[in-house]
C-alpha atoms as one frame of an Amber mdcrd trajectory, in Angstrom:
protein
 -33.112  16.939 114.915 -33.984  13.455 114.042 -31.572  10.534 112.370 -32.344
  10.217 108.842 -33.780   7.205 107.249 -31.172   4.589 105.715 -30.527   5.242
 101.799 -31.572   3.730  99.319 -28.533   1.250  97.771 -28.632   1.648  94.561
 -25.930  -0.093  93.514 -23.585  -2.249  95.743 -20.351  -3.909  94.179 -16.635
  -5.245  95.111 -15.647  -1.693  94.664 -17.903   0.631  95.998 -21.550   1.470
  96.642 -24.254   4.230  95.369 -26.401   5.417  98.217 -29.482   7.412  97.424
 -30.607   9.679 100.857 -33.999  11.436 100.791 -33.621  13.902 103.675 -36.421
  16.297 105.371 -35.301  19.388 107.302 -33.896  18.897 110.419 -32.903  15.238
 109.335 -29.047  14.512 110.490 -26.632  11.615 109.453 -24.594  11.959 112.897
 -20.579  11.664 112.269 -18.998   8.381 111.041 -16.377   7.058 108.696 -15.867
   5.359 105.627 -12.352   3.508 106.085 -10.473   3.035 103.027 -12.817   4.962
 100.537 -13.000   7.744  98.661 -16.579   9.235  99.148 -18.429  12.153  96.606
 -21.470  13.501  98.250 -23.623  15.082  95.362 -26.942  17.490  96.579 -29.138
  16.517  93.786 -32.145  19.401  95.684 -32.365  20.894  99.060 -29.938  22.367
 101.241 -27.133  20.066 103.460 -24.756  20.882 106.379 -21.751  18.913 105.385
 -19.158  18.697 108.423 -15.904  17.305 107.926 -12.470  18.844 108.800 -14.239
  22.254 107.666 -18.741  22.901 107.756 -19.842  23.483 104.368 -23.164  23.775
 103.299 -24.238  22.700  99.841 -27.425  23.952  97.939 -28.868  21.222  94.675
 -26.107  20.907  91.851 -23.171  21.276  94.028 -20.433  18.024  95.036 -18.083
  17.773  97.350 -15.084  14.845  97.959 -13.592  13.884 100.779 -11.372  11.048
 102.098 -13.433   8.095 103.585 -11.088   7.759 106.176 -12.077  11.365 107.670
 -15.214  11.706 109.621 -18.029  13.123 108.080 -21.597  14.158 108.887 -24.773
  15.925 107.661 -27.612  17.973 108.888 -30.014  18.676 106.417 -31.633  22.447
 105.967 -34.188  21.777 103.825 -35.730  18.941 102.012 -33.197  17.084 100.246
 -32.032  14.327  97.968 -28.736  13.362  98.260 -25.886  11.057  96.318 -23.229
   9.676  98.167 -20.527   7.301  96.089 -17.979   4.786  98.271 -15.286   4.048
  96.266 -13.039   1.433  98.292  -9.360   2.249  97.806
């Protein structure tokens, strides 16, 4: 397994940021938090191991929320492209 590349920002304002993750299989974002945010994770293609309280894994076209305050971390399957949305609280 090998650390993924940082995102591309594709937007970045007082209340949040849009981070754009291009993934290859095997690629991991090891656990961390986002304190005081609401974050949406959105698989635009590929396959993702999402691990927070529970491990889901989400295929393209499927979202999942979580509080940012909650430690999170993916692994991905497949090649992927992947949304994530910080929303500070």
């Amino acid at each position: 397994m090998t650390r993924a590349a940082a995102p591309d920002i594709l937007t970045k304002t007082a209340s949040g940021r849009t981070l754009l993750f291009t993934l290859e299989a095997g690629n991991v974002i090891p656990p961390h938090r986002h304190a005081h945010a609401q974050v949406t994770i959105a698989v635009l293609s590929g396959e993702v191991e999402v691990t927070t309280a529970e491990v889901r894994t989400l295929n393209g076209g499927e979202v999942l929320t979580h509080a940012g305050d909650a430690e999170v971390s993916m692994h991905a399957r497949q090649d992927s492209r992947v949304l994530v949305c910080l929303l500070n609280e």
